[in-house]
N, C-alpha and C positions, 0 to 999 in steps of 0.2 A: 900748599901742602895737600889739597883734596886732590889735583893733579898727580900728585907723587905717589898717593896712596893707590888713586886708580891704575897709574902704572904697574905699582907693586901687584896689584890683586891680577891685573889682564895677565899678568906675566904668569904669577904661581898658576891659576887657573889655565891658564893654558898650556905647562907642563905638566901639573897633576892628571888634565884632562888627554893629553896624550898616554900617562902614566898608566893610569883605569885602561883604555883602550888595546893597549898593549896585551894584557891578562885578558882579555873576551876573545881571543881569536879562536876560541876552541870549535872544534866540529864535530861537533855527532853528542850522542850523551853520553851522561857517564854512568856508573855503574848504579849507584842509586836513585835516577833515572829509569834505568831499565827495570829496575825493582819493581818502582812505584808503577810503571807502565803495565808489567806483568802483574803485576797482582791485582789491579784495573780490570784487566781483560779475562784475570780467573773470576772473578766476581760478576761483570757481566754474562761471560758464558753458565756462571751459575744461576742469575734470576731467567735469562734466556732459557735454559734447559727446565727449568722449576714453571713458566710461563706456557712452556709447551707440551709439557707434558702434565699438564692441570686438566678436570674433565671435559672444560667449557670448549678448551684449544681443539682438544682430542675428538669429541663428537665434533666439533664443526670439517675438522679434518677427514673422518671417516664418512660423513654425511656429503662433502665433497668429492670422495672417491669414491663414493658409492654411485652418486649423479653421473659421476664421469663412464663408469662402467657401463652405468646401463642407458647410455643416450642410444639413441635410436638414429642412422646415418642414413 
């Protein structure tokens, strides 16, 4: 009987497991996907944008440009 049993399960499991299989062949994402992806990237571009144009960022930027200006060649 444990025999028989194991057959029965190798068998289902090996047609549900092709079954599953079947439905993943998708490629690329899908629409709420690209959602989540874009509104990821609006958020980042916004602490990005909030990050650099903060005092700290900004003086060390012009303090930078200013070095560069006035080197001496």
């Amino acid at each position: 009987m444990t025999r028989a049993l194991s057959s029965v399960r190798s068998t289902w499991g090996d047609r549900t497991g092709r079954l599953i299989s079947r439905g993943r062949r998708d490629q690329g994402m899908t629409t709420s996907e690209y959602a989540v992806g874009t509104i990821a990237a609006c958020a980042f571009a916004a602490v990005l944008y909030k990050v650099v144009t903060s005092g700290a960022v900004l003086s060390a930027l012009q303090s930078l440009i200013k070095d560069a200006l006035d080197a001496q060649f």
